[in-house]
LODODO-253728 format. One record per residue: residue in one letter; x, y, z of N, C-alpha, C, O in turn. Coordinates in steps of 0.2 Angstrom, whole numbers, always signed. Layout:
REM LODODO-253728
+---+--------+---------+-------+---------+----------+-------+--------+---------+-------+--------+---------+-------+
: r : n.east : n.north :  n.up : ca.east : ca.north : ca.up : c.east : c.north :  c.up : o.east : o.north :  o.up :
+---+--------+---------+-------+---------+----------+-------+--------+---------+-------+--------+---------+-------+
: a :      X :       Y :     Z :       X :        Y :     Z :      X :       Y :     Z :      X :       Y :     Z :
...
+---+--------+---------+-------+---------+----------+-------+--------+---------+-------+--------+---------+-------+
REM end
This chain:
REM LODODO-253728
+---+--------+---------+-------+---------+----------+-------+--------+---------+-------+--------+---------+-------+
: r : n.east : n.north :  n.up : ca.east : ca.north : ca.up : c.east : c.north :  c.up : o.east : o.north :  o.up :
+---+--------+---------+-------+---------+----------+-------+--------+---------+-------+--------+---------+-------+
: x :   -556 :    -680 :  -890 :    -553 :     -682 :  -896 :   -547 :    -678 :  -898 :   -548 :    -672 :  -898 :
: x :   -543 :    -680 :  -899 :    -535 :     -677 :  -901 :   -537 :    -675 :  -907 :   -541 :    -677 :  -911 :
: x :   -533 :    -669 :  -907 :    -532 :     -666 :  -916 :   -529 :    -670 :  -919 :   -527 :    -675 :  -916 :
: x :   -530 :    -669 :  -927 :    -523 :     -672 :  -930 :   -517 :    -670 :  -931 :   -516 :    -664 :  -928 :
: x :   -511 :    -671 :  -934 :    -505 :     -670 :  -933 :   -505 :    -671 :  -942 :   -509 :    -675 :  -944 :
: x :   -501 :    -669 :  -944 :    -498 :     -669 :  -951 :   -491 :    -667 :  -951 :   -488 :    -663 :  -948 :
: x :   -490 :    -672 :  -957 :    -483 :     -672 :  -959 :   -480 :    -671 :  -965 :   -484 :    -674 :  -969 :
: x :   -475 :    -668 :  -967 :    -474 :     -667 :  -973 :   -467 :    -672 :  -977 :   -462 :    -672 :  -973 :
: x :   -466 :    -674 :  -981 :    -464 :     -679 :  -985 :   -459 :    -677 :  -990 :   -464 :    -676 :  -995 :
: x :   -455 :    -675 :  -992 :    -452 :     -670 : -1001 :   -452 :    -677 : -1005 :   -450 :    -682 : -1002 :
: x :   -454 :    -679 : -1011 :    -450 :     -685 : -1013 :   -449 :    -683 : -1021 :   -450 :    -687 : -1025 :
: x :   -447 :    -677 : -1022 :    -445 :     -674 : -1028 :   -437 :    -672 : -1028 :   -433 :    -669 : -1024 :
: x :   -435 :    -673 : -1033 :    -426 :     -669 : -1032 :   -425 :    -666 : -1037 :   -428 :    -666 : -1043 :
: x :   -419 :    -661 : -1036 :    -420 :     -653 : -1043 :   -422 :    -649 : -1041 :   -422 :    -648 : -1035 :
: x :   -424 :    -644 : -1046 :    -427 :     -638 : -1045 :   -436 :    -639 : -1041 :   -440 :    -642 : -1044 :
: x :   -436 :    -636 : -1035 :    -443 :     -636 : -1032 :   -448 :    -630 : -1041 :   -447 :    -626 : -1045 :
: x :   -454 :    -635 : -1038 :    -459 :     -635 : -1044 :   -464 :    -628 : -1041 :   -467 :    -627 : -1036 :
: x :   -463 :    -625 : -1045 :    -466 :     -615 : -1045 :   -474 :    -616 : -1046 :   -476 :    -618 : -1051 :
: x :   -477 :    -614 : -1041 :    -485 :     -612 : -1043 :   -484 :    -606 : -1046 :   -481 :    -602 : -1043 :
: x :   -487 :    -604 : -1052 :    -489 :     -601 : -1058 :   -496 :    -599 : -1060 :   -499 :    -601 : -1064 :
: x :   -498 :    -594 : -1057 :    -503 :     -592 : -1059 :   -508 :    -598 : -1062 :   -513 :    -597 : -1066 :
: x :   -506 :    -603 : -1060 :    -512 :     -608 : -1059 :   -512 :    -612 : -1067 :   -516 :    -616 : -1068 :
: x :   -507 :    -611 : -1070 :    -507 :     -610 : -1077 :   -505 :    -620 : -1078 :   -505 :    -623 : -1083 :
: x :   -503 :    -621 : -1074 :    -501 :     -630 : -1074 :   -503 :    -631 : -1067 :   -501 :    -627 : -1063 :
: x :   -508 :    -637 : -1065 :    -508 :     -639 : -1056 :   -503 :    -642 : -1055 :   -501 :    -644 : -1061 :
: x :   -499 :    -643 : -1051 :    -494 :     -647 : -1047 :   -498 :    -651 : -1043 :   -503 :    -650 : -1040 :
: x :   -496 :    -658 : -1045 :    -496 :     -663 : -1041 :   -494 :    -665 : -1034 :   -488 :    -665 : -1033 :
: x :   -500 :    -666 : -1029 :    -498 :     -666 : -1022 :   -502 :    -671 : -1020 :   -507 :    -672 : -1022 :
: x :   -499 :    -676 : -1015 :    -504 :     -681 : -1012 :   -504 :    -680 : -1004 :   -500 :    -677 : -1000 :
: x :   -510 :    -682 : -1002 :    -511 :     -682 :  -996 :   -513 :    -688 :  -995 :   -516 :    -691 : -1000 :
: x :   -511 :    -693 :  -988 :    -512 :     -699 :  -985 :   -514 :    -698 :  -977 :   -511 :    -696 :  -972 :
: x :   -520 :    -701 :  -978 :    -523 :     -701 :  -969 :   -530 :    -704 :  -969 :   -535 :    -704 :  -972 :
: x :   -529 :    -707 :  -965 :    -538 :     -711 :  -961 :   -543 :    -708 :  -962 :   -548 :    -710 :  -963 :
: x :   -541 :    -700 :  -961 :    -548 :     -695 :  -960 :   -551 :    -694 :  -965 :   -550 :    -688 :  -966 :
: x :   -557 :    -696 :  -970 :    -559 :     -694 :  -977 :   -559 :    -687 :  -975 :   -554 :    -684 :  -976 :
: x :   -564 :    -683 :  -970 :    -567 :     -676 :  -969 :   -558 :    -673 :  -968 :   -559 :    -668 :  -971 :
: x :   -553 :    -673 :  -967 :    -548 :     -672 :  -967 :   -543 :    -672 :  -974 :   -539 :    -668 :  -976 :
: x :   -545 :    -677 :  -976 :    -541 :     -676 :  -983 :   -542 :    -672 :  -988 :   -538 :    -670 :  -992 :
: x :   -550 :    -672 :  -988 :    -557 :     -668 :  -991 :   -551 :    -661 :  -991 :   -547 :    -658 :  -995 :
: x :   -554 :    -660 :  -984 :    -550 :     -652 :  -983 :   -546 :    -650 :  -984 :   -546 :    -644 :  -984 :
: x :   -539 :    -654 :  -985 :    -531 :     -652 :  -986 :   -535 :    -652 :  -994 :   -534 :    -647 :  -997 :
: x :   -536 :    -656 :  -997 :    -537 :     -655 : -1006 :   -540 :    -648 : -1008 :   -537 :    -644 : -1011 :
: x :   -547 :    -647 : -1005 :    -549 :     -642 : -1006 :   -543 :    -636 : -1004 :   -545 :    -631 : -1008 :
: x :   -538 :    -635 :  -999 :    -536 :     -630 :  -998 :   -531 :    -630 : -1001 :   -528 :    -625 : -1003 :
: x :   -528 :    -635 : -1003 :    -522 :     -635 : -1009 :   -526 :    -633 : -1018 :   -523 :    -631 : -1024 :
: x :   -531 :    -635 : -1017 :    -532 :     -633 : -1023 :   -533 :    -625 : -1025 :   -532 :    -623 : -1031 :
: x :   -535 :    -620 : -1020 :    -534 :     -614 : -1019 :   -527 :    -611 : -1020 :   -526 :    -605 : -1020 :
: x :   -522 :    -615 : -1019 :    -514 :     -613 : -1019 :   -511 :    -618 : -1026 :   -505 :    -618 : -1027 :
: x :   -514 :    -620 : -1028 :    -512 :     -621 : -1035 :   -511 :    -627 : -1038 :   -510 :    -628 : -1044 :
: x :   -512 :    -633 : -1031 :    -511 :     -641 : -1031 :   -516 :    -644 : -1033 :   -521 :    -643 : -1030 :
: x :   -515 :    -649 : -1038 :    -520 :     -655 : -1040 :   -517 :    -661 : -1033 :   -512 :    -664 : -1033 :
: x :   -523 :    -661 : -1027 :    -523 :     -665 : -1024 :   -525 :    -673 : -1022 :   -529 :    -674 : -1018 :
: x :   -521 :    -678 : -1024 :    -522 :     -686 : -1024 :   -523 :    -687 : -1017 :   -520 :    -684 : -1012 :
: x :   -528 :    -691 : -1017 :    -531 :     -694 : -1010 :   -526 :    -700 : -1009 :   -524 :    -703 : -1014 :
: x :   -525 :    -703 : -1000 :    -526 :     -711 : -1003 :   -527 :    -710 :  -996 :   -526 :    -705 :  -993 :
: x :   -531 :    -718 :  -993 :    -534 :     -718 :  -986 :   -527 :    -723 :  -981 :   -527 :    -722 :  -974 :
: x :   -521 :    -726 :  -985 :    -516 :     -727 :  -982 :   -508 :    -729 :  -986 :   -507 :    -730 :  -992 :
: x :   -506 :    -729 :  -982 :    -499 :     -730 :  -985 :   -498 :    -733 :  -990 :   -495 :    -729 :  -995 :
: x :   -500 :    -741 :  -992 :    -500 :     -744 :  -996 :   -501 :    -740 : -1005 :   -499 :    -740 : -1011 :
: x :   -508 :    -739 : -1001 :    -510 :     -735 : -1008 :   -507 :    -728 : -1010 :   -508 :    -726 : -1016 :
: x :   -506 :    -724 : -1005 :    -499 :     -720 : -1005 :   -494 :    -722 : -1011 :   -492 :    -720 : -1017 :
: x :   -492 :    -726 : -1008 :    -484 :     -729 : -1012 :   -487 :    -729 : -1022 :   -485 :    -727 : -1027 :
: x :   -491 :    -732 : -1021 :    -495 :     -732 : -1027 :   -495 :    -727 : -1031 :   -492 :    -726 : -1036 :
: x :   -501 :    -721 : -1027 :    -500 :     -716 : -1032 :   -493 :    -711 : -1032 :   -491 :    -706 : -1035 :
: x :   -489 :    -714 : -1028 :    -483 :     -709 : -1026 :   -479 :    -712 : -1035 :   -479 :    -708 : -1040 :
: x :   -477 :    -719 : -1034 :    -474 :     -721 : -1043 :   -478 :    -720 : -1049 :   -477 :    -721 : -1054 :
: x :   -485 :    -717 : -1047 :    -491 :     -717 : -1053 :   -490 :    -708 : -1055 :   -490 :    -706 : -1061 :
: x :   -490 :    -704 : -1050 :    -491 :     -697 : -1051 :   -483 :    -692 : -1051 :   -481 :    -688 : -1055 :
: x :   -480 :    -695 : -1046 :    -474 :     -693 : -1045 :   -474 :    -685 : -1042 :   -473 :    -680 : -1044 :
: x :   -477 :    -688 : -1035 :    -481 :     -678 : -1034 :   -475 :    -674 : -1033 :   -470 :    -677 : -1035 :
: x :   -475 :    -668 : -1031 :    -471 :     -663 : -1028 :   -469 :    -663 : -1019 :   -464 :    -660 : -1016 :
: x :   -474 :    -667 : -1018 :    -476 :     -668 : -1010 :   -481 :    -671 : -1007 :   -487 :    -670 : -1008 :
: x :   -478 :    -675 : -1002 :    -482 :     -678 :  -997 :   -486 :    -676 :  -993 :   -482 :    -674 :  -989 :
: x :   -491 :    -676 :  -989 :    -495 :     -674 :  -983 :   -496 :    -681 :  -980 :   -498 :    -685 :  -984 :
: x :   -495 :    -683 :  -974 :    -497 :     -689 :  -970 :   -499 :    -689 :  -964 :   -495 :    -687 :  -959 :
: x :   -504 :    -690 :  -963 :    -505 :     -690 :  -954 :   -501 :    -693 :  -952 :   -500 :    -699 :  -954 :
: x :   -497 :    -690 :  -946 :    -495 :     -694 :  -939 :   -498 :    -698 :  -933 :   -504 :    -697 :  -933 :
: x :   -497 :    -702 :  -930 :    -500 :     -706 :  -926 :   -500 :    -703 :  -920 :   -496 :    -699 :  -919 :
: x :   -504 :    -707 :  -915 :    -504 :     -700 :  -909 :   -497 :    -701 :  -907 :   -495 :    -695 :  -904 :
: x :   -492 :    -705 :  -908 :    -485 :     -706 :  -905 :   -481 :    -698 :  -907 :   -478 :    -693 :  -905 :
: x :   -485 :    -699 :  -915 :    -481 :     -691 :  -919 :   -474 :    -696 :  -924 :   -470 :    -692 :  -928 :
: x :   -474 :    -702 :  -925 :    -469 :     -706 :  -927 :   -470 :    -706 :  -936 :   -465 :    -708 :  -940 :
: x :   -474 :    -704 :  -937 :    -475 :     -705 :  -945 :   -478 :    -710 :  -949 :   -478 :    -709 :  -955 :
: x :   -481 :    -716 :  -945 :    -483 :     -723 :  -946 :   -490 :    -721 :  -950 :   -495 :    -718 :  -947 :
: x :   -490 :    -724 :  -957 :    -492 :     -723 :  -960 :   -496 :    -730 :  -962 :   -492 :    -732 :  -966 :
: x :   -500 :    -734 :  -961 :    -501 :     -740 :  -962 :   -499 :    -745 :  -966 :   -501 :    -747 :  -972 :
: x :   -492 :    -745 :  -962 :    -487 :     -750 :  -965 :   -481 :    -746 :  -967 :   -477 :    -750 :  -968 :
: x :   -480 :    -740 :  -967 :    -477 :     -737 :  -970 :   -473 :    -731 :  -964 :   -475 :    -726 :  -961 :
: x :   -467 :    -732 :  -965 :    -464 :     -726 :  -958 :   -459 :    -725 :  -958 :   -457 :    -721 :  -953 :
+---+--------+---------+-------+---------+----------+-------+--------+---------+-------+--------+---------+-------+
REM end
């Protein structure tokens, strides 16, 4: 079985958003196939200060991306490494 690959995405503009002694979470989404994988990126952004939005793919990606307006993306890559995101690339 191949590891996974992740990607990172910016879709915020301006001043980058400052983790603060935890005192506000920062909005972060993660987008991947893997529940046990996304599980884990949430839990470990949430020890660094991020409120982590799941979604299982793209489509719904796109959704919480205009609903929350994170700080950043996480998306798994495909084995190519292309970025394809189900439906989204």
């Amino acid at each position: 079985m191949r590891s996974a690959q992740w990607g990172i995405l910016r879709v915020t503009s301006g001043e980058p958003r400052r983790v603060n002694s935890m005192s506000k979470w920062i909005p972060a989404l993660v987008i991947g196939d893997d529940e046990i994988g996304r599980e884990a990126l949430k839990r470990r952004l949430r020890l660094h200060g991020f409120e982590a939005h799941l979604a299982e793919d793209g489509p719904t990606g796109l959704e919480i991306v205009n609903e929350i307006g994170p700080a950043f993306v996480l998306h798994r890559l495909d084995d190519a490494g292309n970025g394809w995101i189900g439906g989204v690339g």
